[in-house]
C-alpha positions as CSV (number, residue, x, y, z in Angstrom):
1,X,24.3,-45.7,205.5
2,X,25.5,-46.1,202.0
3,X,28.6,-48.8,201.3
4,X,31.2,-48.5,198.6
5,X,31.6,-51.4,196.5
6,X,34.8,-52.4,195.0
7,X,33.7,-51.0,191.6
8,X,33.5,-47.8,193.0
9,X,29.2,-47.8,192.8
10,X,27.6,-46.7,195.9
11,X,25.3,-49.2,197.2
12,X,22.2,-47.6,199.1
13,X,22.5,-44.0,197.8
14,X,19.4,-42.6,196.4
15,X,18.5,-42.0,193.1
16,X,18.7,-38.6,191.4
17,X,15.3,-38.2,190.7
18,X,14.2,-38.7,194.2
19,X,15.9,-36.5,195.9
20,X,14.5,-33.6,193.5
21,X,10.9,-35.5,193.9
22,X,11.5,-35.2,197.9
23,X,12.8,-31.8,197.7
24,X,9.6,-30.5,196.0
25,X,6.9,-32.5,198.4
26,X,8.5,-31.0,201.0
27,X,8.6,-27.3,199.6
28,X,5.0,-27.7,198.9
29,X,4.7,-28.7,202.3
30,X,6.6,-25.5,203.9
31,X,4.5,-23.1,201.5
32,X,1.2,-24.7,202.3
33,X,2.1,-24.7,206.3
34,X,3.1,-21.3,205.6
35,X,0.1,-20.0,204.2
36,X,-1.7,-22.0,206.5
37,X,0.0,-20.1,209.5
38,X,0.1,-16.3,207.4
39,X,-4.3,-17.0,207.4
40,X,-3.9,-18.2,211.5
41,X,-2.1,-15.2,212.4
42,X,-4.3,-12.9,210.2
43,X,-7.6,-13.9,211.4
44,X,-6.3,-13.7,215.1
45,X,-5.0,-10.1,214.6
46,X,-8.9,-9.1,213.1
47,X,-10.2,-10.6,215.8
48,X,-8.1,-9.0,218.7
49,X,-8.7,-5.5,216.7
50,X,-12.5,-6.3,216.9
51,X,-12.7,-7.4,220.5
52,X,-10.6,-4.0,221.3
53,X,-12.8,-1.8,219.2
54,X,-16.1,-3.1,221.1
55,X,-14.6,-2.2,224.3
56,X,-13.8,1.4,223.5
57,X,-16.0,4.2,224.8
58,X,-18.5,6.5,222.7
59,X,-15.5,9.3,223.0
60,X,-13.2,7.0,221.9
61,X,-14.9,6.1,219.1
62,X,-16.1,9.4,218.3
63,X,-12.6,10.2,218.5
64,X,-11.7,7.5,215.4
65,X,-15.0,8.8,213.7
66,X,-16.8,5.7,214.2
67,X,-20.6,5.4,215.6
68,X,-21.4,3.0,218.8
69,X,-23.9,1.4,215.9
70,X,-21.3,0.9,213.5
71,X,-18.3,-0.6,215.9
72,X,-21.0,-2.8,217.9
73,X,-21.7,-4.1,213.7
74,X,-18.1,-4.8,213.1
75,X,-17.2,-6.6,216.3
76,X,-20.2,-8.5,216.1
77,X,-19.0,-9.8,212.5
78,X,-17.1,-13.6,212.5
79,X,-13.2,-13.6,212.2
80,X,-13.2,-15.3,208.8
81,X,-15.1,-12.7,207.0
């Protein structure tokens, strides 16, 4: 906690130039947990759709326009790709 001295100078307070310095780390921070957790959620969502896509039938898929082959191909492709 921060004191007041007699000549009216606070005593403990920060300096200017940290508080921006501080306020910028931890913006970088926020943006790079951010993108971090936008990738996460992507990659998740690609593979759900793949999993779901390998357990439809040959109607179903005939239905989207999409061979057995070609949806056993995809689903069989890694989530980072």
């Amino acid at each position: 906690m921060s004191t007041i001295c007699a000549d009216g100078a606070v005593s403990g307070a920060p300096q200017t130039g940290t508080i921006s310095k501080h306020h910028g780390m931890a913006a970088g921070l926020k943006g790079f947990f951010r993108r971090v957790l936008v990738w996460t959620v992507a990659r998740e969502e690609k593979r759900l759709s793949r999993l779901a896509l390998s357990e439809l039938t040959d109607d179903q898929l005939a239905d989207i326009g999409v061979t057995h082959s070609e949806a056993r191909r995809e689903a069989a492709r890694p989530y980072w790709r």
